[in-house]
N, C-alpha and C positions, 0 to 999 in steps of 0.2 A: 486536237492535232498540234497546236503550237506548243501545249504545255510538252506535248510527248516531244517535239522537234528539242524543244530547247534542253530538257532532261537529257536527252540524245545528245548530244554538243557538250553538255557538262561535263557527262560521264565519257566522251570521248578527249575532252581536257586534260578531265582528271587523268587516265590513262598517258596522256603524253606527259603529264607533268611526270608523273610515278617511274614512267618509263628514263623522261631525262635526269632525274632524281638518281635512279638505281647506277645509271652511266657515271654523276658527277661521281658517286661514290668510292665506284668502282676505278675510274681514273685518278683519284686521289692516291687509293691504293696502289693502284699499278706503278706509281711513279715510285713504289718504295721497291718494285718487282723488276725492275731494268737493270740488266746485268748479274742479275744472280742466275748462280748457275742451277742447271734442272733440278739437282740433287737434293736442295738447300730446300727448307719447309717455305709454301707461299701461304703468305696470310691475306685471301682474299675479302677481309670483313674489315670496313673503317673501324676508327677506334672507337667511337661511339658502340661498337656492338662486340666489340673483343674480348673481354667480359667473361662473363656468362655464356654467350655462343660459344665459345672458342676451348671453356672449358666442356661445353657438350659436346662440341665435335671431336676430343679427347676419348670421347668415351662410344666415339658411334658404332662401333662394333657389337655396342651391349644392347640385351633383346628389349629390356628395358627403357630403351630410349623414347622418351616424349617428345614426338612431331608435333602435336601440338604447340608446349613449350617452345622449343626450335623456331616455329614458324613465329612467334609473336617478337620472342629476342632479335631476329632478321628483320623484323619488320615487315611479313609476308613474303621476303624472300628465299623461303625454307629450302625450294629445290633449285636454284641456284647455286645458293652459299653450300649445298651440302655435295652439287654435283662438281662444282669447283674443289673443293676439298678431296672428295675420293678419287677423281680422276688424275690430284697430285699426289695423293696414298700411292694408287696401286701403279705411279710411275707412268701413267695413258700420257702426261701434254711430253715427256722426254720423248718416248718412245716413239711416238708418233709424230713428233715434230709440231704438234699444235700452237698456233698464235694463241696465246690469252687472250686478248680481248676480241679476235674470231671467235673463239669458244665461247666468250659470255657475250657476248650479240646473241648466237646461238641459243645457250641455253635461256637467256630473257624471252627471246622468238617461243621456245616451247614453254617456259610457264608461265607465258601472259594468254597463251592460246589458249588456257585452259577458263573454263567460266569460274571465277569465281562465285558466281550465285548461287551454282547448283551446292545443296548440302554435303553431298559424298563424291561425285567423282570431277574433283576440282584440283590444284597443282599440290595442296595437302596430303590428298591421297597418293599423288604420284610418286610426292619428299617420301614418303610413307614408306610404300611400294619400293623404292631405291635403296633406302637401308635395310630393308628386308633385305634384298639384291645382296647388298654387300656384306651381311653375316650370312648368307648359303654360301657364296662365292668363298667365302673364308674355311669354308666346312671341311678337314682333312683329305676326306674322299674326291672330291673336286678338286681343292687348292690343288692337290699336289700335278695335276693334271694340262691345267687352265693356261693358256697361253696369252698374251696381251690382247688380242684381238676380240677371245671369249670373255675376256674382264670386260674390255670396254663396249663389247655388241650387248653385255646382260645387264651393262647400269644405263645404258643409251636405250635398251627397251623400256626397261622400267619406268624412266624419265619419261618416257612420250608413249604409253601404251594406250593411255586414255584421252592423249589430245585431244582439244575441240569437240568434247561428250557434252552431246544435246543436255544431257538432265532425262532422256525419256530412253526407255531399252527398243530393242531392234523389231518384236511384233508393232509396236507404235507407229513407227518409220514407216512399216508396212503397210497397217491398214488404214495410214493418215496419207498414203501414196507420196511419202517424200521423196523429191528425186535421189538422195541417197539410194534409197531402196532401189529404185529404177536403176542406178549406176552399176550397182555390185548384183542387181539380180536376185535381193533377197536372200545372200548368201554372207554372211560375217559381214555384215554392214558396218557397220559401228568399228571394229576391228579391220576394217580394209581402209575406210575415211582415217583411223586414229595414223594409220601403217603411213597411207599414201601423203597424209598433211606432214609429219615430220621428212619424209624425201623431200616435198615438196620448200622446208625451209634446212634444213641441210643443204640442199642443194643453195638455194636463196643467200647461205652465212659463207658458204664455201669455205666451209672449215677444214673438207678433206678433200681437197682441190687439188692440195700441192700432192696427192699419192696418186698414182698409176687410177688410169684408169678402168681397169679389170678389177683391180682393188677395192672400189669405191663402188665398182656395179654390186661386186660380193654383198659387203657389208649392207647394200642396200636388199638387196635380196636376204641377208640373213634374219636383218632387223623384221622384214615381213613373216617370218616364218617364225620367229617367237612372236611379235604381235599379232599375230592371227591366233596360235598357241590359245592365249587366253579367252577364246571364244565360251564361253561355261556348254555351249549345246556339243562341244566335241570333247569334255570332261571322260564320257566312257571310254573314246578312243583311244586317248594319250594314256586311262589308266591299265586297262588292258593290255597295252603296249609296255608299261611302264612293267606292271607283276609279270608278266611272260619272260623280259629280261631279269629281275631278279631272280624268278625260281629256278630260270635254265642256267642265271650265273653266267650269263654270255656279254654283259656288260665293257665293252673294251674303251676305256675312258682317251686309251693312247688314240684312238681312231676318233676324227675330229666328227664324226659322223655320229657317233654316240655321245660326243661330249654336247654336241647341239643340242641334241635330245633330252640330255640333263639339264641345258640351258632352261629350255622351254618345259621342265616340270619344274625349276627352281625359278623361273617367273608366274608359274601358276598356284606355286605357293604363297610367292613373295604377294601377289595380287589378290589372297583372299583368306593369309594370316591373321585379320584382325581377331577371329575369334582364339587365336592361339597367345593374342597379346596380353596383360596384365588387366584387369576386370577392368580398373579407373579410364583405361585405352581403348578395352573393346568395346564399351559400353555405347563410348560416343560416336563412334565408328556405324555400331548398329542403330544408334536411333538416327544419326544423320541419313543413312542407306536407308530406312522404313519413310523419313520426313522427305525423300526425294522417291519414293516408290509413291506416298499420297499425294504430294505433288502431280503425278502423273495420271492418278487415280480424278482428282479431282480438275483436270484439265479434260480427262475423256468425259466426265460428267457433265462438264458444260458443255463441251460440245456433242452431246449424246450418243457416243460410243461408248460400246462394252468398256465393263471396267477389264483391264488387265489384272489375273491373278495377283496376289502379294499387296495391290495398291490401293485397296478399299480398307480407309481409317475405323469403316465401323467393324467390318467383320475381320481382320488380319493384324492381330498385334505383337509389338515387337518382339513378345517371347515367344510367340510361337513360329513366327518366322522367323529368328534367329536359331532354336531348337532343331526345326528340321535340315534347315542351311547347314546346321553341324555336323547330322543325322548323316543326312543323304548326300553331300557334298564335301565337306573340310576333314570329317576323320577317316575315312579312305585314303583319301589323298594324304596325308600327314601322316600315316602308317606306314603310308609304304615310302615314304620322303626316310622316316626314320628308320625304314630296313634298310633301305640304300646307305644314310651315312651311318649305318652302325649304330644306333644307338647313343648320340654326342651327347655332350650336359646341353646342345642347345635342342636341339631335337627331343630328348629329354621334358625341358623345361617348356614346351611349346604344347606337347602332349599334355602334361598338369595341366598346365593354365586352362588348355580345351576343355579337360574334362571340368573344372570346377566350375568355369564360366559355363557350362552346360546347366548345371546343377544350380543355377543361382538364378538361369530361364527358369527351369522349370520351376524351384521356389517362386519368382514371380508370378510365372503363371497362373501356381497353385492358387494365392494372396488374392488373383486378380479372380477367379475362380468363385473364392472363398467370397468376395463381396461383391459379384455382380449378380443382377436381376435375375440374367436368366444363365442359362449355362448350354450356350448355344455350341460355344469355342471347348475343346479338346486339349489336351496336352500330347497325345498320339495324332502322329501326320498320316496324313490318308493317304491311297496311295495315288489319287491323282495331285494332293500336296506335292508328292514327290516329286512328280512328272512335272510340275513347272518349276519347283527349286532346281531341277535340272534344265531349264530353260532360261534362267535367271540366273543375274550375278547380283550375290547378295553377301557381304561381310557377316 
C-alpha cells in the first residue's frame, strides 16, 4: 500500500510539473502573440520546438503525416500544438472571438484527460484522428459547403471523441457492472462518458462563455451527436443511411442537416483510417489497438471472466484481426466516403494504401501459417468473426 500511495503522488507530481511546464511555455510564447492582429500566422510552439514541428505543421494537410513524429518533436504535446494551429488555419480563434490562453487551458484540460498508459486510444490517437479531420474537411465536396461552426464542431470532436477511454471496450464496462454502464443504461457507454466529460470541461475553461447562450447549448448538443456517431455497434446504420443518400442523389450539402451528417461519416472515417494510412503508420496503430485488446484479455483472465472476442493473445493475432477489421468494417465505409467526394487523389490514395496494407496481413498471416505448430487460425473470417468486429472498434 505505501509503495502504491507514494507511486500515486509521484505520478500525480509528475503530472503538475508537465502540466506547469506546458503553461510556462506556452506564456513565453504568447507574449510574442499580444497585439497581432487575428489575420497574422500565431506560432504557438517555443522556439525549442520551431524547427522541425513547425515545418510539419507546414505540411498537415498531407495524408502522409507522421503523428507519431509530431508527437515526440511537441514533446507529447501533439494534440495541443496541432489543435492550436488548425483552429488558426481555418480562422475558428478570429471568428469566434476565442482567448488564446482560454483555448489552451482548454485543449491541455482535453489532452491530459486522456490516459496515457493505454496503447491505442490515448491523446496520440486523438492528434491522429484531428488531422484526419482536417484533410476530409479540406475535401472539395465538403469544403465548399462548411461553414465555421462545422469546421470547428468536426476538429473539437475529433480532439475529445475518446476522452478519458478506460483501456477496456463497452461489453467490459458491462459485465464488470461499472457504474458507467449503470449511467447510460448500457447504451454507447463509452461514447456518452467521452461526449458528457468534454461538456463537462468546456464548460469548466469557459471558452464559449462570451457566445449566446442558445449558441453554446447547440454546439453542445452538436458535439454529442457526432461523438455518439462513432459508436462502431451503429456502423450499419449511418452506412445505410449514408448509400440511400448517394444512390437517390438527394444529398443537399446547403441544408445544415445534411452537412452534419457528412460531419459524422467524416469523423467515422477520420476515427478508423489507420488502415487506410502508409504501412510504417498503420502498422503501429494496429499492433498498439491488438496490445490494448490483450490487455483487456488478460485482465478478464485474472479475474475469471470470459475472455472478450479479439482479446485472447493466444488464439487472435494481429493479422487476422486487422484483415477482417478491413473486411467487414473500413472498406464499406471508405467506398462510399469515395463515392461521395468523387473520387479525390485523397480518397484515391487512402483506397491503395487499404488495399496493400491488406495484402501485407494476409502475407503475414500466411508466414505465420507457414511456421506454426498447428493451424488452428484461418485467414477467412467466420461469420461470428464478423459479428464482433462489428461490435469492436479496432484500427
Amino acid at each position: 500500500l505505501f509503495i502504491d500511495t507514494t507511486l500515486s503522488g509521484e505520478i500525480g507530481t509528475k503530472k503538475k510539473v508537465k502540466r506547469l511546464l506546458s503553461f510556462q511555455r506556452y506564456f513565453h510564447a504568447s507574449r510574442l502573440l499580444r497585439g497581432i492582429v487575428p489575420q497574422a500566422s500565431l506560432y504557438l510552439l517555443d522556439e525549442d520546438y520551431l524547427g522541425q514541428a513547425r515545418h510539419m505543421l507546414s505540411k498537415v494537410g498531407m495524408w502522409d503525416f507522421d503523428i507519431f513524429l509530431f508527437d515526440r518533436l511537441t514533446n507529447g504535446n501533439s494534440l495541443v500544438t496541432l489543435l492550436c494551429h488548425l483552429f488558426n488555419v481555418h480562422g475558428l480563434i478570429h471568428h469566434f472571438q476565442l482567448d488564446m490562453v482560454t483555448l489552451h487551458r482548454f485543449l491541455v484540460m482535453v489532452q491530459e484527460d486522456y490516459h496515457s498508459q493505454n496503447p491505442y486510444h490515448n491523446a496520440v490517437h486523438a492528434a491522429d484522428v484531428t488531422q484526419a479531420m482536417h484533410c476530409y474537411l479540406r475535401e472539395p465536396k465538403l469544403a465548399n459547403f462548411l461553414t465555421p461552426s462545422d469546421i470547428m464542431l468536426g476538429l473539437l470532436a475529433a480532439a475529445a471523441h475518446d476522452v478519458d477511454h478506460p483501456g477496456v471496450n463497452q461489453p467490459f464496462l458491462i459485465k464488470t457492472k461499472h457504474h458507467l454502464a449503470s449511467l447510460y443504461q448500457n447504451v454507447s457507454v463509452l461514447e456518452n462518458h467521452h461526449w458528457r466529460s468534454t461538456i463537462g470541461m468546456l464548460r469548466e475553461s469557459r471558452l464559449l462563455a462570451h457566445l449566446p447562450k442558445e449558441v453554446t447549448q447547440d454546439i453542445e448538443q452538436q458535439l454529442g451527436s457526432l461523438i455518439l456517431a462513432t459508436d462502431i455497434n451503429r456502423q450499419n446504420e449511418f452506412l445505410i443511411r449514408l448509400k440511400s443518400h448517394l444512390d437517390n442523389q438527394d444529398l443537399r450539402l446547403e441544408d445544415a442537416q445534411d452537412r452534419h451528417f457528412m460531419l459524422q461519416i467524416a469523423l467515422k472515417c477520420a476515427d478508423i483510417c489507420n488502415p487506410c494510412r502508409l504501412w510504417d503508420l498503420s502498422k503501429q496503430w494496429s499492433e498498439r489497438v491488438c496490445e490494448e485488446f490483450y490487455r483487456q484479455g488478460d485482465l478478464e483472465q485474472k479475474f475469471e471472466l470470459e475472455i472478450s472476442p479479439l482479446c485472447n493473445q493466444q488464439k487472435d493475432t494481429i493479422p487476422s484481426i486487422q484483415i477482417g477489421f478491413m473486411t467487414y468494417i473500413v472498406e464499406p465505409l471508405f467506398e462510399r466516403w469515395a463515392q461521395f467526394t468523387g473520387d479525390t487523389p485523397l480518397s484515391e490514395n487512402m483506397l491503395n494504401h487499404l488495399r496493400r496494407n491488406k495484402a501485407k496481413w494476409r502475407s503475414l498471416l500466411h508466414k505465420q501459417h507457414s511456421s506454426s505448430r498447428s493451424n488452428d487460425h484461418s485467414g477467412q473470417v467466420t461469420g461470428s468473426q464478423e459479428q464482433t468486429l462489428n461490435e469492436e472498434e479496432t484500427p
